[in-house]
N, CA, C and O atoms as a CHARMM CRD file, in Angstrom:
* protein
*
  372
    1    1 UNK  N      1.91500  31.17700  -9.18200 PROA 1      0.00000
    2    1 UNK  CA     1.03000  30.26000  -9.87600 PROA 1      0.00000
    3    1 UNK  C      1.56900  28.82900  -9.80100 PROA 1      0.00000
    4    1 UNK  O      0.87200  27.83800  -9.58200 PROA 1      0.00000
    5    2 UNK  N      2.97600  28.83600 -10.02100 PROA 2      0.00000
    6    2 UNK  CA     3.69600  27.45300 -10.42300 PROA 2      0.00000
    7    2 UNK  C      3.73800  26.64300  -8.38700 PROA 2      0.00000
    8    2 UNK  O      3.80100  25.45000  -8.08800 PROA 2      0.00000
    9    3 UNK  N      3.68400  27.66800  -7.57800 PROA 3      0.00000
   10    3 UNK  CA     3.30300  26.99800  -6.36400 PROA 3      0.00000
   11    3 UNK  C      2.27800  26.39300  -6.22200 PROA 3      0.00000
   12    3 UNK  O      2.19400  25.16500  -6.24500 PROA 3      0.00000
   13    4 UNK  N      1.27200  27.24400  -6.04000 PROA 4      0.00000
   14    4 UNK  CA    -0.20500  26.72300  -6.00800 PROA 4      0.00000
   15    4 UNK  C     -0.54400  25.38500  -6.70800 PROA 4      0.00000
   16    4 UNK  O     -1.39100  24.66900  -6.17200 PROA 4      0.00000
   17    5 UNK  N     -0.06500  25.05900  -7.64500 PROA 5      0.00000
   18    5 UNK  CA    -0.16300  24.02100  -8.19600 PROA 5      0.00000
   19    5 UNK  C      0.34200  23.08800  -7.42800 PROA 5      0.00000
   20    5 UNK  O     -0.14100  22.10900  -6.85900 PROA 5      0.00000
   21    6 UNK  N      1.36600  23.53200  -7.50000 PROA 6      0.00000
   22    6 UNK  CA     2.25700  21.97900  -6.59900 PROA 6      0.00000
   23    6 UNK  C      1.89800  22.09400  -4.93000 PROA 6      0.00000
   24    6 UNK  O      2.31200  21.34900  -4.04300 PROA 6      0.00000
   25    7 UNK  N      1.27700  22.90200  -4.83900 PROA 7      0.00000
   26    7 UNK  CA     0.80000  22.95100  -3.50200 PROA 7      0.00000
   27    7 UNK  C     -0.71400  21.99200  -3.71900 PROA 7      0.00000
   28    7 UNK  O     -1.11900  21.34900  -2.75100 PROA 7      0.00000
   29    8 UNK  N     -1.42200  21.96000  -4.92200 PROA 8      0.00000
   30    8 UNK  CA    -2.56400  21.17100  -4.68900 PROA 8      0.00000
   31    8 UNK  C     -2.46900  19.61700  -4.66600 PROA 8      0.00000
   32    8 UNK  O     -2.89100  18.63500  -4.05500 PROA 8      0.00000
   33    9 UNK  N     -1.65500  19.98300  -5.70600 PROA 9      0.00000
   34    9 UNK  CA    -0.81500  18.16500  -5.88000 PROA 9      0.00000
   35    9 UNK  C     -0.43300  17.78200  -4.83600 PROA 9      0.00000
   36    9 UNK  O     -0.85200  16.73100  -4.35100 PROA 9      0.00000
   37   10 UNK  N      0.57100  18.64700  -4.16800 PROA 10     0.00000
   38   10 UNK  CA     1.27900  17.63700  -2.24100 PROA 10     0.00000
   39   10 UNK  C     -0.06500  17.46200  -1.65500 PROA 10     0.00000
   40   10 UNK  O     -0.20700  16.68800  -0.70800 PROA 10     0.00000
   41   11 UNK  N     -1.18500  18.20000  -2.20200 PROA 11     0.00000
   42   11 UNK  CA    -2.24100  17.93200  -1.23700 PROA 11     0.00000
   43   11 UNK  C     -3.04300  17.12600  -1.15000 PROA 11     0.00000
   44   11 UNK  O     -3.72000  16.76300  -0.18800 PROA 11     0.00000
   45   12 UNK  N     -2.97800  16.59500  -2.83100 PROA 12     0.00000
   46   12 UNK  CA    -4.29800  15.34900  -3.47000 PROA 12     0.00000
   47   12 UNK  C     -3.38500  14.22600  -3.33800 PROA 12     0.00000
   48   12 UNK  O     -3.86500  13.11200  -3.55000 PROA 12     0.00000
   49   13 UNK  N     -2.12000  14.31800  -3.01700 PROA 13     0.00000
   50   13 UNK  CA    -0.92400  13.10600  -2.46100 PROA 13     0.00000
   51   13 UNK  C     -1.34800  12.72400  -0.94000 PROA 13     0.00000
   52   13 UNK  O     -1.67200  11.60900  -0.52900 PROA 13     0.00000
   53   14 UNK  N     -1.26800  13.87100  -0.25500 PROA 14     0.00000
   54   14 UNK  CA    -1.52500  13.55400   0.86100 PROA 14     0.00000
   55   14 UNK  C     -2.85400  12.94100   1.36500 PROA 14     0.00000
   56   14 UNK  O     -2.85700  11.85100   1.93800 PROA 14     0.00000
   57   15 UNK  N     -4.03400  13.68400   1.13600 PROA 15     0.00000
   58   15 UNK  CA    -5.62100  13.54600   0.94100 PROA 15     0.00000
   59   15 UNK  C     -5.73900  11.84300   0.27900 PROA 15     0.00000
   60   15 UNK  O     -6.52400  10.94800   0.59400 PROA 15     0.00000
   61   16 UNK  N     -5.18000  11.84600  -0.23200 PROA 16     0.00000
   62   16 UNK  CA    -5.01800   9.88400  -0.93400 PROA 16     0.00000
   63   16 UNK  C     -4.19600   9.14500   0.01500 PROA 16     0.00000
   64   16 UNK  O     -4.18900   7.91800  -0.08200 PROA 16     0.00000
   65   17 UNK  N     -3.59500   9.64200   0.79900 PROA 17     0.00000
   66   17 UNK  CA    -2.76200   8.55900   1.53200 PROA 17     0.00000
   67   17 UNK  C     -3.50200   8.05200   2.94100 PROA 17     0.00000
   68   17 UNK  O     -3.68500   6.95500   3.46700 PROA 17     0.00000
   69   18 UNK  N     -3.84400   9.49800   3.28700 PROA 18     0.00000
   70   18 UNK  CA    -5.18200   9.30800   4.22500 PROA 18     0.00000
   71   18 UNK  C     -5.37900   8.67300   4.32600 PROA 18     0.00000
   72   18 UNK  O     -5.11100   7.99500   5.31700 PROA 18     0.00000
   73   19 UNK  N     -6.20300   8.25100   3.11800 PROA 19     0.00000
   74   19 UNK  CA    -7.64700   7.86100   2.89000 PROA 19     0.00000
   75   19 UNK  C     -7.49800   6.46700   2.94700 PROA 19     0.00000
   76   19 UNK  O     -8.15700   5.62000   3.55000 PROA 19     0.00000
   77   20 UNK  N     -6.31700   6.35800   2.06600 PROA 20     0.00000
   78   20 UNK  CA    -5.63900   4.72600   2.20900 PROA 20     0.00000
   79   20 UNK  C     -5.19600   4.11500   3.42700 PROA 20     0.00000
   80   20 UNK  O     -5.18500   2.89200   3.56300 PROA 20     0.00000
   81   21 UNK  N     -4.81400   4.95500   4.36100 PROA 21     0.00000
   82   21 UNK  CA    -4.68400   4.65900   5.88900 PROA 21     0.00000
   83   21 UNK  C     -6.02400   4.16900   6.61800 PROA 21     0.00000
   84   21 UNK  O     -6.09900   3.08300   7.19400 PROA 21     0.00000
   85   22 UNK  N     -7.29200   5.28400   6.51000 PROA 22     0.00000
   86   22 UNK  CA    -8.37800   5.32000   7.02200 PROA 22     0.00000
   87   22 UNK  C     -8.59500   3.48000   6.40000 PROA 22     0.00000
   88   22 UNK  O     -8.61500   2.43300   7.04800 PROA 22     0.00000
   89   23 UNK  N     -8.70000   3.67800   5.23700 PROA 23     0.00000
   90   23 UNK  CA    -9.34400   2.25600   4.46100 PROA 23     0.00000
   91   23 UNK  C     -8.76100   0.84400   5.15300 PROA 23     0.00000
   92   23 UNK  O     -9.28700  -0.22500   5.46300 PROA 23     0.00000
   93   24 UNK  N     -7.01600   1.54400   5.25600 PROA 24     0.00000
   94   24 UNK  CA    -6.83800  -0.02400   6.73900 PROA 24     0.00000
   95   24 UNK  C     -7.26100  -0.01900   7.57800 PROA 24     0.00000
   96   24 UNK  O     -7.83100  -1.05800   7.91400 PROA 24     0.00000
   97   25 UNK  N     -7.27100   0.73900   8.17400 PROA 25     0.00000
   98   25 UNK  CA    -7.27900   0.87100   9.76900 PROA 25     0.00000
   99   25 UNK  C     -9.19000   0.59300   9.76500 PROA 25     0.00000
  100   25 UNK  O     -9.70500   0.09400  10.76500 PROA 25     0.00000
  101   26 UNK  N     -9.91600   0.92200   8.73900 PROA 26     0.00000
  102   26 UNK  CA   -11.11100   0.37900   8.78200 PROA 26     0.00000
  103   26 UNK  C    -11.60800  -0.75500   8.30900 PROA 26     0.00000
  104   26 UNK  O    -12.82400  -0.76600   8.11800 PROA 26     0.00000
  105   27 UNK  N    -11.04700  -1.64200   8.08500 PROA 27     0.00000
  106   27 UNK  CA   -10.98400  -3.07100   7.60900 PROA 27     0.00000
  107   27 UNK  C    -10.74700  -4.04600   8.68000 PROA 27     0.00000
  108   27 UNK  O    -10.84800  -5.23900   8.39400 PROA 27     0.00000
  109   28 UNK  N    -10.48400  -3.74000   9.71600 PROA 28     0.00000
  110   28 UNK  CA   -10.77900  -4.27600  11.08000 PROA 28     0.00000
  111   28 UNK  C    -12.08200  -3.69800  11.57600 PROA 28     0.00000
  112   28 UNK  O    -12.52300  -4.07000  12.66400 PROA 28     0.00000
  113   29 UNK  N    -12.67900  -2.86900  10.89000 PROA 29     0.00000
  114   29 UNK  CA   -14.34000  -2.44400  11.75300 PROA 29     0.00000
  115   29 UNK  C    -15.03800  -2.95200  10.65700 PROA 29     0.00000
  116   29 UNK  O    -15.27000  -2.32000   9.62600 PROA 29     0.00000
  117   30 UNK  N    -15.42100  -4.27600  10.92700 PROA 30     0.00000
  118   30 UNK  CA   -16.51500  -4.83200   9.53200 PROA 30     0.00000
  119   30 UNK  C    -17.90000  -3.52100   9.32000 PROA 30     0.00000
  120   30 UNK  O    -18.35500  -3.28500   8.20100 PROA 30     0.00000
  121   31 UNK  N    -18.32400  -2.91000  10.38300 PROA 31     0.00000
  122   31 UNK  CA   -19.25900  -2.38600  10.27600 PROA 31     0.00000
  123   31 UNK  C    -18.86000  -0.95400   9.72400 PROA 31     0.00000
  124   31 UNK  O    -19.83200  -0.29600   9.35100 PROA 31     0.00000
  125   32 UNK  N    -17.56400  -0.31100   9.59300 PROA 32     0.00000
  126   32 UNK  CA   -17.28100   0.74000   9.12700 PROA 32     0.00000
  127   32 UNK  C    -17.21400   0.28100   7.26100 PROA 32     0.00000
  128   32 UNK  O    -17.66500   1.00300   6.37200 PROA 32     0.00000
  129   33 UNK  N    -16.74500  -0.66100   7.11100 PROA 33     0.00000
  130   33 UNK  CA   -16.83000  -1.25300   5.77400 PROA 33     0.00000
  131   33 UNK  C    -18.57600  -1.08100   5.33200 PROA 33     0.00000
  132   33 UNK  O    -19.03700  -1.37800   4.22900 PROA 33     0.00000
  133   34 UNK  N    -18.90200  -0.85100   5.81800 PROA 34     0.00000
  134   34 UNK  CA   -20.75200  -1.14500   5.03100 PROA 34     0.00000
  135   34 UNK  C    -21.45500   0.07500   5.51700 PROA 34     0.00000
  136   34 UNK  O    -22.68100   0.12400   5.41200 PROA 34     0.00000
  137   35 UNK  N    -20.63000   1.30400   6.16300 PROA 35     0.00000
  138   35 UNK  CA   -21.28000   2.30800   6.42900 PROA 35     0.00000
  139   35 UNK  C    -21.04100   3.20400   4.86300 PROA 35     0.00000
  140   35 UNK  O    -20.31600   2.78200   3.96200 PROA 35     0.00000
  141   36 UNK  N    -21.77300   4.41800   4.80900 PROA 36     0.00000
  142   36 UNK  CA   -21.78100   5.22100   3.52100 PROA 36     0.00000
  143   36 UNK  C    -20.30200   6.03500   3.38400 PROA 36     0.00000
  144   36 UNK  O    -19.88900   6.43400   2.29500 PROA 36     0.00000
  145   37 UNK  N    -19.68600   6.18900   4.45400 PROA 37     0.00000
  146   37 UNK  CA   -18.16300   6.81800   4.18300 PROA 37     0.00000
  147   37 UNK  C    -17.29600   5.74800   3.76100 PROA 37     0.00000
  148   37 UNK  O    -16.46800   5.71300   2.85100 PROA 37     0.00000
  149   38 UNK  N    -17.64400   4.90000   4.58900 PROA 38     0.00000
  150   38 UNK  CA   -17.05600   3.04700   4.34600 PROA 38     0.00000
  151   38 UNK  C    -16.64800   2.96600   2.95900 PROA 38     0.00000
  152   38 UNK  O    -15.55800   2.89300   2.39200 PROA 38     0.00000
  153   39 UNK  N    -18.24100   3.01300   2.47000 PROA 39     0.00000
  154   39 UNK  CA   -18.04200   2.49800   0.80900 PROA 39     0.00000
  155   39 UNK  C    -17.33100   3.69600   0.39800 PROA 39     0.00000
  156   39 UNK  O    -16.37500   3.34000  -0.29100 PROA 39     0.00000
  157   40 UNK  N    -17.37100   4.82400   0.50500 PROA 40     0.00000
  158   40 UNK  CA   -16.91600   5.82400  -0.24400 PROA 40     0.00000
  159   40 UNK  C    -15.32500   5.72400  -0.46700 PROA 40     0.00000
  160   40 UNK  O    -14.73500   5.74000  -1.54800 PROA 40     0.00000
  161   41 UNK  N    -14.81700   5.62300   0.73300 PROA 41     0.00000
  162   41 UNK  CA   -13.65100   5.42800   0.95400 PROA 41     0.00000
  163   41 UNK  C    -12.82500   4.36900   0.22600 PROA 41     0.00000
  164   41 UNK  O    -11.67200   4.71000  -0.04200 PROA 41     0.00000
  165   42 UNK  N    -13.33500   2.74700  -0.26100 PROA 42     0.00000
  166   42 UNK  CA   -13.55600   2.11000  -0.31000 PROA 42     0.00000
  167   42 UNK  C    -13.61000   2.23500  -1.99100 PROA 42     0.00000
  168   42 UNK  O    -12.86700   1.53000  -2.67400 PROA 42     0.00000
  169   43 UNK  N    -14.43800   3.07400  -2.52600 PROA 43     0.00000
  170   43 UNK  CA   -14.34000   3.13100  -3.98900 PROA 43     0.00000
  171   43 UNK  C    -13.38100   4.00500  -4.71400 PROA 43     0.00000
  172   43 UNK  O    -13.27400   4.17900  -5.92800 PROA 43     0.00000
  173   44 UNK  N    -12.49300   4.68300  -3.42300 PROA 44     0.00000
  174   44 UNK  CA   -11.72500   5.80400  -3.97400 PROA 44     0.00000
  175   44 UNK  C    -10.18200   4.80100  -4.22200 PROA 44     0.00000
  176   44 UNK  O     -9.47100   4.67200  -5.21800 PROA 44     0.00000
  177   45 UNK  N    -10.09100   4.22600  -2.87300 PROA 45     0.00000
  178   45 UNK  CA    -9.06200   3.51100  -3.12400 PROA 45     0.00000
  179   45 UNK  C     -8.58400   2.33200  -3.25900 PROA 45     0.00000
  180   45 UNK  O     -7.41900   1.93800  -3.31800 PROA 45     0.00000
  181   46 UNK  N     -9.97900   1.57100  -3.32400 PROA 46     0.00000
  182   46 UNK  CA    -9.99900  -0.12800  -4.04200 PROA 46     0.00000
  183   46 UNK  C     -9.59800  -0.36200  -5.30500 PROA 46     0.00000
  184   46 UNK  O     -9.42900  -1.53800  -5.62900 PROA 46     0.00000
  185   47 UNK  N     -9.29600   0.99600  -6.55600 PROA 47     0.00000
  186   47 UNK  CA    -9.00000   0.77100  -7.45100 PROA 47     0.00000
  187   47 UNK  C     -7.44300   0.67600  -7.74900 PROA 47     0.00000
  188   47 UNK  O     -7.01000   0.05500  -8.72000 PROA 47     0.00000
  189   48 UNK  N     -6.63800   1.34000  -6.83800 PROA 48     0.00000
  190   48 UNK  CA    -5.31600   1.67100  -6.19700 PROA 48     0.00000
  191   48 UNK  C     -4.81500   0.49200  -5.75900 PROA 48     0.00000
  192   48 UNK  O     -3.98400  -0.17600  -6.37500 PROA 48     0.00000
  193   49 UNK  N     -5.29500   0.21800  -4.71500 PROA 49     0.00000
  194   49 UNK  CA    -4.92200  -0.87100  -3.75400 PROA 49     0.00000
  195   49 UNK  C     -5.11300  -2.19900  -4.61900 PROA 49     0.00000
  196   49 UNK  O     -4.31400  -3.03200  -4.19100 PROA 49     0.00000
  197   50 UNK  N     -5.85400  -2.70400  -5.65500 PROA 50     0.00000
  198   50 UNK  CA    -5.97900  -3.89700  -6.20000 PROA 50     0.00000
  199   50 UNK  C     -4.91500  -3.80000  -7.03800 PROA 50     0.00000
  200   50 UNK  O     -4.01500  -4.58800  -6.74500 PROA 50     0.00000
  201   51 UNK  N     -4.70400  -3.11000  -7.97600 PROA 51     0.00000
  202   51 UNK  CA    -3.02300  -3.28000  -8.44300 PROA 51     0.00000
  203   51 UNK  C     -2.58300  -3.89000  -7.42500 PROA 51     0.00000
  204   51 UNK  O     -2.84300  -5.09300  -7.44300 PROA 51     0.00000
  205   52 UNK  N     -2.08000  -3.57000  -6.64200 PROA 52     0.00000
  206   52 UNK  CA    -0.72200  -4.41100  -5.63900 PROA 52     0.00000
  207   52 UNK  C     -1.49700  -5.57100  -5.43600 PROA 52     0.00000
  208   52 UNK  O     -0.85600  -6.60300  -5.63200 PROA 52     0.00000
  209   53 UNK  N     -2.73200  -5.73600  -5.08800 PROA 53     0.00000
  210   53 UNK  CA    -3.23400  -7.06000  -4.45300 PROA 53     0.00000
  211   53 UNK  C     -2.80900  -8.02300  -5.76600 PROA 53     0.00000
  212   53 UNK  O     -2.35600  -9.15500  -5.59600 PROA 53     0.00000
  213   54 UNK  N     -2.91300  -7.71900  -6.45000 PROA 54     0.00000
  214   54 UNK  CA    -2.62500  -8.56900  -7.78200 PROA 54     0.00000
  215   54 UNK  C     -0.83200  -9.32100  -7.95100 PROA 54     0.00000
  216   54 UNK  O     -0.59200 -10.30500  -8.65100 PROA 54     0.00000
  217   55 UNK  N      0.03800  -8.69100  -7.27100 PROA 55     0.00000
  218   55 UNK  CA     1.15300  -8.96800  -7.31300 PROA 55     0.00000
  219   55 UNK  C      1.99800  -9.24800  -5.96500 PROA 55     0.00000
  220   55 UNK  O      3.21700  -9.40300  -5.88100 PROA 55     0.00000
  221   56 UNK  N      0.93900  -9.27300  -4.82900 PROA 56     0.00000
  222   56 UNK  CA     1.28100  -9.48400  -2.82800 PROA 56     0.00000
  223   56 UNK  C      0.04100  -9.86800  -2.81400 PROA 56     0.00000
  224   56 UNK  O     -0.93200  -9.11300  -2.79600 PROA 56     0.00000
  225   57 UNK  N      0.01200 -11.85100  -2.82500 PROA 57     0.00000
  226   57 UNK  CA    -1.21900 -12.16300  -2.02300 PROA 57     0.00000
  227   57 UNK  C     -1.21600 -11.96700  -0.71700 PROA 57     0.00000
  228   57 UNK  O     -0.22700 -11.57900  -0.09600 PROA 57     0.00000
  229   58 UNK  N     -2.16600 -12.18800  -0.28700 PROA 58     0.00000
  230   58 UNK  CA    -1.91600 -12.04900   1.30700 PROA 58     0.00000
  231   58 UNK  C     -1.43500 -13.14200   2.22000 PROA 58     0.00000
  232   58 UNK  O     -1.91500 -14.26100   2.03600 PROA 58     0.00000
  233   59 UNK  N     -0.46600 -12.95600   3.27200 PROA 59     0.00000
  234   59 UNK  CA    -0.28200 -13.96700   4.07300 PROA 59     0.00000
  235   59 UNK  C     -0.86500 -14.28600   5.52300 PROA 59     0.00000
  236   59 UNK  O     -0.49200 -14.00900   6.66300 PROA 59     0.00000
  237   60 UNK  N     -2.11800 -15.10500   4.89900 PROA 60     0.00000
  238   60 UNK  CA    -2.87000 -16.03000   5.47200 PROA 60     0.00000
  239   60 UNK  C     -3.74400 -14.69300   5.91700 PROA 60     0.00000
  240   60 UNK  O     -4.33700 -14.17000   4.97400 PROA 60     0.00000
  241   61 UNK  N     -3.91200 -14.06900   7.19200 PROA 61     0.00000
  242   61 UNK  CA    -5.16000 -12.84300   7.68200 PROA 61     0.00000
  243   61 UNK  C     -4.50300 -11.78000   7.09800 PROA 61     0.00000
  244   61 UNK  O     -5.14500 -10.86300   6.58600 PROA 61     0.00000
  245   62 UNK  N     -3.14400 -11.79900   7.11600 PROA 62     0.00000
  246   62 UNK  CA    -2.36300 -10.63700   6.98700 PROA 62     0.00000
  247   62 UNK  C     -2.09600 -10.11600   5.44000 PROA 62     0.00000
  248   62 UNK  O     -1.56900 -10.94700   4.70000 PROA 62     0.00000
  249   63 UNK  N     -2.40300  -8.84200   4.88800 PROA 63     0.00000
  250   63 UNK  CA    -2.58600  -7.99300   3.38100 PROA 63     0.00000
  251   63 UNK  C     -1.28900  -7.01100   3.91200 PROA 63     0.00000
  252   63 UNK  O     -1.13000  -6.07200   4.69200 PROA 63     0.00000
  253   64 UNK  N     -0.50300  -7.80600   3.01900 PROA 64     0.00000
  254   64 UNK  CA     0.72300  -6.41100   2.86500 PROA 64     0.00000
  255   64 UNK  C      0.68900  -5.32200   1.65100 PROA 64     0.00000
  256   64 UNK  O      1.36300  -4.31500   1.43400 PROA 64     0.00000
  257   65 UNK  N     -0.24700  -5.87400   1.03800 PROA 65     0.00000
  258   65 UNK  CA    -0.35700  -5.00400  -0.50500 PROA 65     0.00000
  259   65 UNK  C     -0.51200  -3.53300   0.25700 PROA 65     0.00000
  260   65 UNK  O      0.29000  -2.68300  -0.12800 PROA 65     0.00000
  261   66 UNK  N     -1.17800  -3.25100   0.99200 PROA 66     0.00000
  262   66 UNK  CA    -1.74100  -1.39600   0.99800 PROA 66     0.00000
  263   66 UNK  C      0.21100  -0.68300   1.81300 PROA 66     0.00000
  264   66 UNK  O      0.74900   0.39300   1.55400 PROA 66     0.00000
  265   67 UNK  N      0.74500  -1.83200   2.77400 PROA 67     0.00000
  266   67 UNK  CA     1.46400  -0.97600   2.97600 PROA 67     0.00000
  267   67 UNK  C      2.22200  -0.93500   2.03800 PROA 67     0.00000
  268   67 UNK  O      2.62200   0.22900   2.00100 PROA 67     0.00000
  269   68 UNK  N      2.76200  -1.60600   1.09100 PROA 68     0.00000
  270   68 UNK  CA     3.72200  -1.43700  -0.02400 PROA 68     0.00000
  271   68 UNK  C      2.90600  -0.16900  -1.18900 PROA 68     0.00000
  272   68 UNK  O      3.51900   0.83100  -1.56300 PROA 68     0.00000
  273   69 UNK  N      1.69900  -0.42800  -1.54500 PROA 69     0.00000
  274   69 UNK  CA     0.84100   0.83700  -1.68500 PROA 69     0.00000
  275   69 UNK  C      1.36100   1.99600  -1.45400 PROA 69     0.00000
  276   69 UNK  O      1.82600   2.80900  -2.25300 PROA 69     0.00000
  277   70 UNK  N      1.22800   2.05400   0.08400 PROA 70     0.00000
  278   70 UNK  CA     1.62700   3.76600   0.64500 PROA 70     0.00000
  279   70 UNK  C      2.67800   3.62900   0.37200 PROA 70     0.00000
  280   70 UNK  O      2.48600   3.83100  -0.82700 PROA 70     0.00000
  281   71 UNK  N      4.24200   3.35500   0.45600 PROA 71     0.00000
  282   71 UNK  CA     5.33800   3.37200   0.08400 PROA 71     0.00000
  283   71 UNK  C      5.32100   3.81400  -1.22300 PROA 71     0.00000
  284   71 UNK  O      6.10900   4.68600  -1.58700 PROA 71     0.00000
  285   72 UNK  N      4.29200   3.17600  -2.18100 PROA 72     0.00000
  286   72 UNK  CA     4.72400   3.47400  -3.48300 PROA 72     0.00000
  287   72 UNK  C      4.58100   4.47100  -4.04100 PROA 72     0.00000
  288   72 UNK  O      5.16400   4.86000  -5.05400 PROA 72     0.00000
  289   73 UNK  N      3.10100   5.42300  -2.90200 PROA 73     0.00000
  290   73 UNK  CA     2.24900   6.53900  -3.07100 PROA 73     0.00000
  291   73 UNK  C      3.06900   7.54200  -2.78500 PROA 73     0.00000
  292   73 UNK  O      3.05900   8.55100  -3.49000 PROA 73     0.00000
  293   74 UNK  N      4.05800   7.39700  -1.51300 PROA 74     0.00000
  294   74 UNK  CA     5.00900   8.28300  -1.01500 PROA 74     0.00000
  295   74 UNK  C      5.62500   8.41000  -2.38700 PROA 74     0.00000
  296   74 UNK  O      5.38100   9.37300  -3.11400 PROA 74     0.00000
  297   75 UNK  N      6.44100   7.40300  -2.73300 PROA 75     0.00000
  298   75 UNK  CA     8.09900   7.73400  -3.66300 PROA 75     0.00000
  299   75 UNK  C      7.36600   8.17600  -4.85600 PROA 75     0.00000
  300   75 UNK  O      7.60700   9.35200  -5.13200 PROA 75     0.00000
  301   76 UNK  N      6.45800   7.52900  -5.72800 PROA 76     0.00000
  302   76 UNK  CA     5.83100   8.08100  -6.74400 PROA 76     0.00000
  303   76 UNK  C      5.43300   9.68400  -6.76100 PROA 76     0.00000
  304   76 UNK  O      5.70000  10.48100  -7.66000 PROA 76     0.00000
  305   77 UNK  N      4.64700   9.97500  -5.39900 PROA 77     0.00000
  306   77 UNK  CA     4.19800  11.14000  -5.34900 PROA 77     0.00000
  307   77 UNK  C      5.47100  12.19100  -5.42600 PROA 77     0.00000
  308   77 UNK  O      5.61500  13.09900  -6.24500 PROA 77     0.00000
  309   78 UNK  N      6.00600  11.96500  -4.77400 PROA 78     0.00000
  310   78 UNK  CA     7.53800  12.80300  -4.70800 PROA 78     0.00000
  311   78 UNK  C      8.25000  12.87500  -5.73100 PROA 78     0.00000
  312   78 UNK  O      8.69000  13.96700  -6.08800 PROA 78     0.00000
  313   79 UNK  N      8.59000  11.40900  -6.61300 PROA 79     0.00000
  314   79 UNK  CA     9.07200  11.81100  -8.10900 PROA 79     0.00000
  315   79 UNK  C      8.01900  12.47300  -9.00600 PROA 79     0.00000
  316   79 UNK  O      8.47600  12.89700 -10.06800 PROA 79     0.00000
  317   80 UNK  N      6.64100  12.66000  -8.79200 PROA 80     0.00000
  318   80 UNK  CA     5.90300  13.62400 -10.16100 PROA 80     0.00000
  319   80 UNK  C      5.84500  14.67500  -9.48400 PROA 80     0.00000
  320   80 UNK  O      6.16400  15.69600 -10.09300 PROA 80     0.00000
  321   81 UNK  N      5.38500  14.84100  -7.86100 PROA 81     0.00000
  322   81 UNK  CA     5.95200  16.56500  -7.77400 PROA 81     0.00000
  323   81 UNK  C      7.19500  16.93600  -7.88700 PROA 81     0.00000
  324   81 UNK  O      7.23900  18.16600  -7.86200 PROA 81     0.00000
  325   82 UNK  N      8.28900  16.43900  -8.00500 PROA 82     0.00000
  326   82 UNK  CA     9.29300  17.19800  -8.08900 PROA 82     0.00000
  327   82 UNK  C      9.60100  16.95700  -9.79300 PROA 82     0.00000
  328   82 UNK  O     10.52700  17.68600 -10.14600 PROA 82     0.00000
  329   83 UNK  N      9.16100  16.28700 -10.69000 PROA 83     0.00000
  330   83 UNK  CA     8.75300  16.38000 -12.17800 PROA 83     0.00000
  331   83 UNK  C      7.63000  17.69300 -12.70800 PROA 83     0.00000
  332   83 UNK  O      8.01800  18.50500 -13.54800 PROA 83     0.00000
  333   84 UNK  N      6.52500  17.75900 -12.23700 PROA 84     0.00000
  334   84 UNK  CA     5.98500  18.93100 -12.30800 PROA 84     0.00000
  335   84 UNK  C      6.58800  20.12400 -11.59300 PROA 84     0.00000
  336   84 UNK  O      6.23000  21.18700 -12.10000 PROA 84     0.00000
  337   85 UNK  N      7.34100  20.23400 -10.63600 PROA 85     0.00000
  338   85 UNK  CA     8.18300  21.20100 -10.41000 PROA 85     0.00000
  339   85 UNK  C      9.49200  21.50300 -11.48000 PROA 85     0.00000
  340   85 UNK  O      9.62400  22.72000 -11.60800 PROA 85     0.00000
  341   86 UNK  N     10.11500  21.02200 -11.97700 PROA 86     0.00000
  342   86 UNK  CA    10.73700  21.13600 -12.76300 PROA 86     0.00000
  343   86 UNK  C     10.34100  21.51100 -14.24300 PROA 86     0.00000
  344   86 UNK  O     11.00000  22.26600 -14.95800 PROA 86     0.00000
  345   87 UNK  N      9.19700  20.89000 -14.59100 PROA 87     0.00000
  346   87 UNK  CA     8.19700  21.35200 -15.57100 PROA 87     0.00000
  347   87 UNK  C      7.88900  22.57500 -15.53600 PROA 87     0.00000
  348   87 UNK  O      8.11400  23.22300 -16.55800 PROA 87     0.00000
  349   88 UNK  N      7.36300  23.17600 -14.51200 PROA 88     0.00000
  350   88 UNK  CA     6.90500  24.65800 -13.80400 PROA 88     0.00000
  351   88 UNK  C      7.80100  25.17700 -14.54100 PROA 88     0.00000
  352   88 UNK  O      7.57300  25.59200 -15.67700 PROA 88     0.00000
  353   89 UNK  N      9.25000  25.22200 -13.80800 PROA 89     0.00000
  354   89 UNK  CA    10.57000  25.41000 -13.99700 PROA 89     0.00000
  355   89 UNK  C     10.55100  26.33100 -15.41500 PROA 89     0.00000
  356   89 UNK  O     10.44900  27.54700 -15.58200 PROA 89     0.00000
  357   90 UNK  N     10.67000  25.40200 -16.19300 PROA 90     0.00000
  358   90 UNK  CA    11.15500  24.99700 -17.77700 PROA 90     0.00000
  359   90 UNK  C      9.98800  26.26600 -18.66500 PROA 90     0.00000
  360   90 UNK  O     10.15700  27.09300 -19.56100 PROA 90     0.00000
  361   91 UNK  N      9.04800  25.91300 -17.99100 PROA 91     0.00000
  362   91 UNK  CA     7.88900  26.59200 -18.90700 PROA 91     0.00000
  363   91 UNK  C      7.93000  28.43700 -18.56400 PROA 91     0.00000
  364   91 UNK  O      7.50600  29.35500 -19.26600 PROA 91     0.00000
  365   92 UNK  N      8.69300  28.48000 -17.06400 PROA 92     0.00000
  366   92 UNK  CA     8.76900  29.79800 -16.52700 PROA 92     0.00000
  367   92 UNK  C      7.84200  30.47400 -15.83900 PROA 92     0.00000
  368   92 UNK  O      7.66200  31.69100 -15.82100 PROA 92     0.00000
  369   93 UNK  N      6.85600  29.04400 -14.88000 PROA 93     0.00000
  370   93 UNK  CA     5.60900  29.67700 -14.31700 PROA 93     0.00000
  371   93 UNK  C      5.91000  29.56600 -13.14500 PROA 93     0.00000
  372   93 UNK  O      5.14500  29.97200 -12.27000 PROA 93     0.00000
């Protein structure tokens, strides 16, 4: 039981990092920005990504906020799964 869990979590870690990749790498296709996955994509992780924009303006064309983002998505993600693993742990599931 106490896997499965942390198996969904590495997965909604991963599935978000994606997505945050896809969202750069589509920000050079103006027309992928205004398609219906575009926005979707777009509303999942514009709320994510503006934290950092708020504290890394951009320099001049160039947005470093998303890669410091994924960095943060990595180490964060890794300290609460291995916090909910230990939790698991404790509780005996």
């Amino acid at each position: 039981m106490g896997s499965n869990i942390l198996q969904i979590g590495y997965y909604l870690f991963e599935v978000y990092y994606w997505l945050i990749l896809i969202a750069i790498f589509g920000s050079w296709f103006p027309r992928f920005q205004s398609s219906k996955v575009g926005e979707w994509i777009y509303k999942l992780v514009d709320p994510y990504l503006s934290f950092f924009r708020r504290f890394i303006p951009p320099l001049g064309p160039i947005d470093f906020s998303p890669i410091i983002a994924l960095f943060a998505l990595k180490y964060l993600g890794g300290f609460a799964l291995e916090g909910l693993r230990q939790s698991l742990n404790v509780i005996g599931i």
